[in-house]
N, C-alpha and C positions, 0 to 999 in steps of 0.2 A: 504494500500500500504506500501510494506517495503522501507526503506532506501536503496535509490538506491545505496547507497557509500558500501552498502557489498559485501562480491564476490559469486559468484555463490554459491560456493561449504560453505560459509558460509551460506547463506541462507538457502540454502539444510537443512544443520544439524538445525536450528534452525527451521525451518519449522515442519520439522519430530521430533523435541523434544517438538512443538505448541501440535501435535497432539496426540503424548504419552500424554502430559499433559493432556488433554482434555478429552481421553480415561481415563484417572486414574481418574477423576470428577467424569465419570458415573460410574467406577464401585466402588468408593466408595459412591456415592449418591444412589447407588441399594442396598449397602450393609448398609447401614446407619451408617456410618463408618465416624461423622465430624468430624476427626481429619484429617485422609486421604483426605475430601474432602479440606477442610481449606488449607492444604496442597498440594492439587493438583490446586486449583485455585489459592494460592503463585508461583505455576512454571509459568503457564498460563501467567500470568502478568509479571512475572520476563522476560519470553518468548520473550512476546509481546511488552515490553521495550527494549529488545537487537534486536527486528526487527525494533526497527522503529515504530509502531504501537500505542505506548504508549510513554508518558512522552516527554522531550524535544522535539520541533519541529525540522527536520532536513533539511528543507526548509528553504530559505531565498529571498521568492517573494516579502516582504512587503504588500502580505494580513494577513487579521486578519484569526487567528485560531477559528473553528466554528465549531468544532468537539463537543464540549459539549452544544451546543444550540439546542435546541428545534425550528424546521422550526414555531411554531405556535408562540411562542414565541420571540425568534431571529431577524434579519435584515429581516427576511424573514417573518414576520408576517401578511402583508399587501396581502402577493403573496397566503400565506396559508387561509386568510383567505375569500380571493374568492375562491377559489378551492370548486368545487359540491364534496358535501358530497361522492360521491361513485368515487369519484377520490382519496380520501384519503386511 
């Protein structure tokens, strides 16, 4: 989810410069091109930072950020580890 504090027409452009980025991945990962690719997963993220998506939280609910946990590992370890195998 992006930062809802952007405006429309900002998102717009950052959206569509997500997806160029993204596109320049593959076609330097097809061309075997890692400097391009390196390069093109730098935009990605640089991207994904100016939406919102990355880096500073832009919320302020007073929950914890759990964006880098692991549900088997996490607060949520206890829930994961009932779960039948073919639900995961």
């Amino acid at each position: 989810m992006s930062d809802p504090r952007l405006s429309p027409t900002k998102r717009d452009e950052l959206v569509k410069r997500l997806m160029a980025a993204r596109r320049a991945v593959g076609v330097a990962r097809r061309s075997q091109n890692d400097e391009a690719k390196n390069e093109a997963h730098a935009e990605v993220d640089r991207t994904k930072i100016a939406l919102g998506e990355r880096g500073p939280v832009w919320w302020d609910d007073g929950a914890p950020d759990l964006n880098r946990h692991l549900a088997r590992t996490g607060p949520y370890a206890d829930w994961y580890a009932n779960l039948a195998e073919d639900k995961r």
